[in-house]
BASE-665093 format. One record per residue (C-alpha): residue number from 1; x, y, z. Coordinates in nm, 3 decimals. Example, Ala and Ser with C-alpha at 12.3 -4.5 7.8 and 13.67 -1.06 7.14 Angstrom:
% residues 2
k; xx; yy; zz
1; 1.230; -0.450; 0.780
2; 1.367; -0.106; 0.714
% end
This chain:
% residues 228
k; xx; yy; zz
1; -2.271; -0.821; 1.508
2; -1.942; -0.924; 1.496
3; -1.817; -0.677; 1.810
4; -2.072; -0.702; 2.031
5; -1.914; -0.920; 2.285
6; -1.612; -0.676; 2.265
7; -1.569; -0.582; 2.675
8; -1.484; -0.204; 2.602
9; -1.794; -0.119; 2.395
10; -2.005; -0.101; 2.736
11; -2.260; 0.127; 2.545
12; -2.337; -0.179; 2.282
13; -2.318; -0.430; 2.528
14; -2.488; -0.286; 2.827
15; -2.662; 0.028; 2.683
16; -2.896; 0.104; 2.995
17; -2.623; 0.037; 3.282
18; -2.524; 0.422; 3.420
19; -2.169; 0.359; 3.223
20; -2.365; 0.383; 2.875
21; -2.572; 0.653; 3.040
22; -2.220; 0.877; 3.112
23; -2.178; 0.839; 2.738
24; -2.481; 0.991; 2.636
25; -2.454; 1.269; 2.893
26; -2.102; 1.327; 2.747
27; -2.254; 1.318; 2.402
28; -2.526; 1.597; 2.521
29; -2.256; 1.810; 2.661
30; -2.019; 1.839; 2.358
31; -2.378; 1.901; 2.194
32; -2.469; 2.192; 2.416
33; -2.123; 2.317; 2.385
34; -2.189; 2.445; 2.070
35; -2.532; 2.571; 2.142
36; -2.591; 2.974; 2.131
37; -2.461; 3.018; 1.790
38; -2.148; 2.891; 1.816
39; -2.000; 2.695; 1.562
40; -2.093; 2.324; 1.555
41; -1.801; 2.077; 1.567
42; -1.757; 1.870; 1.300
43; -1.431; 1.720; 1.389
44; -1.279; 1.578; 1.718
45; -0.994; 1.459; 1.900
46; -1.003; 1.275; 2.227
47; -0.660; 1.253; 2.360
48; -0.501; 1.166; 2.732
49; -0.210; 1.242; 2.860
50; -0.042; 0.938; 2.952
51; -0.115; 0.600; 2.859
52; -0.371; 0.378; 2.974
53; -0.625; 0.648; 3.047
54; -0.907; 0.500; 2.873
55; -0.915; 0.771; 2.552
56; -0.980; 0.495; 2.326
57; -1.233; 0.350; 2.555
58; -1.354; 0.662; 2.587
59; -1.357; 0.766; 2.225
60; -1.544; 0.451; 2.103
61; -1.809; 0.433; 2.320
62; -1.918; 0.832; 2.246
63; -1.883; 0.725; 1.851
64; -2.166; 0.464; 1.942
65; -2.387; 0.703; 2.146
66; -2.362; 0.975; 1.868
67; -2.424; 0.748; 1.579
68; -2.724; 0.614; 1.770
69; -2.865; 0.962; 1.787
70; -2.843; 0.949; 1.429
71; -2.557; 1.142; 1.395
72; -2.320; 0.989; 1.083
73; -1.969; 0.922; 1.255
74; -1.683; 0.880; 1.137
75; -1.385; 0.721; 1.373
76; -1.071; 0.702; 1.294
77; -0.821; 0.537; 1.455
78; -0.516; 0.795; 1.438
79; -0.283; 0.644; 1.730
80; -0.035; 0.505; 1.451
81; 0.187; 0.406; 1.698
82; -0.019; 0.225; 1.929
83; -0.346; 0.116; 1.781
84; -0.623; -0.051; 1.921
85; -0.959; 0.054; 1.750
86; -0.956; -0.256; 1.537
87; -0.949; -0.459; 1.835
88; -1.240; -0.278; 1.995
89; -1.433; -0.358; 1.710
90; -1.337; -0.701; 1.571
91; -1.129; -0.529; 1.241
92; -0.935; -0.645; 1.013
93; -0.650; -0.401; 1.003
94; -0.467; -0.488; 0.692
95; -0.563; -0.168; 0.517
96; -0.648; 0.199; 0.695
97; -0.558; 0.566; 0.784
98; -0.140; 0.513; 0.721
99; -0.251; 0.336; 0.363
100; -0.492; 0.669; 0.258
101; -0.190; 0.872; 0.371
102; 0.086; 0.727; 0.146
103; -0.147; 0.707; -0.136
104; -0.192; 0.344; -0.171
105; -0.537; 0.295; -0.058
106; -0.808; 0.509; -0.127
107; -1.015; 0.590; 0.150
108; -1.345; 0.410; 0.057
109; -1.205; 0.072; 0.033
110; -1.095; 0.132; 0.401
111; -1.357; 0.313; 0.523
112; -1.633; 0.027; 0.741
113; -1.967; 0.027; 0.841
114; -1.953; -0.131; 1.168
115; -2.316; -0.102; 1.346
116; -2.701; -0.068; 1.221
117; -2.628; 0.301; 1.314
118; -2.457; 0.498; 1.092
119; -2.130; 0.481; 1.298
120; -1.821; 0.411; 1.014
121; -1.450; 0.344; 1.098
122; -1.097; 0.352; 0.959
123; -0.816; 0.171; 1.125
124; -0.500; 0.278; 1.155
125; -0.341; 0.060; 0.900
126; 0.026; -0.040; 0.845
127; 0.273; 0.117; 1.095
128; 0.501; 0.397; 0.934
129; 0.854; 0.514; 1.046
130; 0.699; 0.884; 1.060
131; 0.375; 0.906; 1.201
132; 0.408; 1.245; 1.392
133; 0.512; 1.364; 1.001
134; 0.210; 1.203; 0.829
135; -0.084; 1.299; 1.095
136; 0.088; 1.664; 1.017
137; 0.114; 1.633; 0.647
138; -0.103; 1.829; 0.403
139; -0.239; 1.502; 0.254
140; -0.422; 1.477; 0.618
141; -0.547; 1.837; 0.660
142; -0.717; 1.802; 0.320
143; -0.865; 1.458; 0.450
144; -1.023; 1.645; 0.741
145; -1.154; 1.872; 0.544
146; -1.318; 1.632; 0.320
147; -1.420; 1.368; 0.612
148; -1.650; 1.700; 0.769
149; -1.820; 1.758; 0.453
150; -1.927; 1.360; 0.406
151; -1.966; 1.330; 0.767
152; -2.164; 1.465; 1.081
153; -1.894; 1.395; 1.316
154; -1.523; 1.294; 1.266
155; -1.386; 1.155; 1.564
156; -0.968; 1.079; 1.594
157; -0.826; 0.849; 1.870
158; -0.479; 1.006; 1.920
159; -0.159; 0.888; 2.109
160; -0.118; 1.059; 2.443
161; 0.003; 1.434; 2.491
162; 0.268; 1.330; 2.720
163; 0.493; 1.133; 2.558
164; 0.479; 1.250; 2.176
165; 0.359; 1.553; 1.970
166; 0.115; 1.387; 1.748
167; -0.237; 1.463; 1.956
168; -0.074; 1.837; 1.946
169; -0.005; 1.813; 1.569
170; -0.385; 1.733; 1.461
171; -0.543; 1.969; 1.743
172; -0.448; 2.262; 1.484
173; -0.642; 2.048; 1.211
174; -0.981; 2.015; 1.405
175; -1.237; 2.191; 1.582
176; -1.227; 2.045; 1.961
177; -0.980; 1.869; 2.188
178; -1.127; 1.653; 2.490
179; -0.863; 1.520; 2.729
180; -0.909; 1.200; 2.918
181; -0.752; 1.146; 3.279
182; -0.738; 0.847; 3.487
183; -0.838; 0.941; 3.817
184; -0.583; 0.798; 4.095
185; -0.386; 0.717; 3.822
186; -0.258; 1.032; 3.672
187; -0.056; 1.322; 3.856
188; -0.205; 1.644; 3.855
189; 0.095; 1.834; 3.744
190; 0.154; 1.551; 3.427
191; -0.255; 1.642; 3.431
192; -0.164; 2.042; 3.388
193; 0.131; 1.973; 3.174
194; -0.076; 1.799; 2.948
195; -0.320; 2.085; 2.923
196; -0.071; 2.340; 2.855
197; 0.098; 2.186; 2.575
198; -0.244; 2.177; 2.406
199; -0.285; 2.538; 2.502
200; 0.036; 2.616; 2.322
201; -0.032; 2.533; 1.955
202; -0.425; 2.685; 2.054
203; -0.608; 2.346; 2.090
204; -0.957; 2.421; 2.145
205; -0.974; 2.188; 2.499
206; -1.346; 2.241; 2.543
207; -1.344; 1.949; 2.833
208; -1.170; 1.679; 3.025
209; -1.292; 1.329; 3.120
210; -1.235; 1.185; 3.437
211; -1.236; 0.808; 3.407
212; -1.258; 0.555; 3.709
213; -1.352; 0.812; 3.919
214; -1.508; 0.615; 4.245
215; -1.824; 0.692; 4.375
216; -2.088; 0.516; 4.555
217; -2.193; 0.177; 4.328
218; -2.061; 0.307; 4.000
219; -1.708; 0.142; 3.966
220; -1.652; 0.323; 3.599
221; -1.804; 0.663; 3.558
222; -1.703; 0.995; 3.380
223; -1.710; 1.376; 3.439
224; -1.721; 1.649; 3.145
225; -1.642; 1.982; 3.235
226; -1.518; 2.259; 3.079
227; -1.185; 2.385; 3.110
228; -1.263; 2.698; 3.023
% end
């Protein structure tokens, strides 16, 4: 497969090492979390609050574990300012999510099927002067909408909280927000700032993952909790 030397798909590459195992307990949780008759989530962000946090790190590697529990996935790389999914993956990204939006691509000729497992991804596409004004457009909601019918799961790689509105944008336009933090990296208050602006337009935050969090031999691990 064309991606499978890529270094930040540790789940593909290594999928028995304890990082790939973090995945699939992350995967369980967001599972569980809508266990008890609560409404299962069809659609996703993952979101940090500052840059270089890992969210799109992060964001891949789940897409992998839930497509390899069989669970159809769309990702979709919705950081229009700062992509990167179509380098985790070896894409082209002539055509994707900015193309749909204007109208000049339709979505199926940029949708790709990027593993044996049902795991499917749209780039972010050509860069826009207004991407906090497209992720917010009607053209997008409707998208959602359709993406949760077709799909299991819709997953969205965002740009951080911190810096510009977008990740607060979409949160109104999906059913769960999970916040990534770089531990030693990140300062709590920019940590509980972060949180509060998605709190303020009523993001469903239903965890936060700790990334590069040391502890004994595991250089690279992750902690989902609920904020709640």
């Amino acid at each position: 497969m064309r991606h499978r030397d890529a270094p930040k798909l540790i789940y593909m590459v290594n999928p028995k090492s304890p990082h790939a195992e973090a995945y699939r307990t992350l995967r369980t949780n967001i599972q569980y979390a809508t266990a008890g008759g609560k409404k299962e989530y069809r659609s996703l962000i993952v979101t940090s609050a500052e840059p270089a946090e890992g969210k799109t790190t992060t964001i891949s590697n789940l897409a992998l574990a839930l497509a390899h529990a069989g669970k159809k996935t769309l990702l979709i790389d919705a950081d229009l300012r700062k992509s990167s999914i179509h380098h985790v993956f070896r894409l082209a990204n002539t055509n994707g999510l900015t193309d749909v939006l204007i109208g000049e691509e339709e979505p199926e000729a940029c949708i790709e099927p990027v593993t044996d497992y049902p795991l499917y991804v749209l780039t972010a596409g050509r860069r826009v002067a207004n991407p906090a004004e497209e992720l917010a457009s009607s053209r997008m909601h409707s998208l959602i909408k359709r993406w949760q019918e077709e799909y299991d799961i819709v997953l969205l790689d965002t740009p951080p909280v911190l810096p510009v509105t977008d990740a607060q944008l979409l949160s109104s336009q999906v059913d769960a927000v999970i916040l990534v933090l770089r531990s030693g990296h990140i300062h709590r208050q920019k940590a509980i700032k972060a949180k509060q602006l998605l709190e303020h337009v009523s993001a469903n935050l239903i965890g936060t993952v700790l990334n590069q969090k040391q502890r004994s031999h595991l250089n690279d691990t992750y902690y989902y909790g609920d904020d709640g």
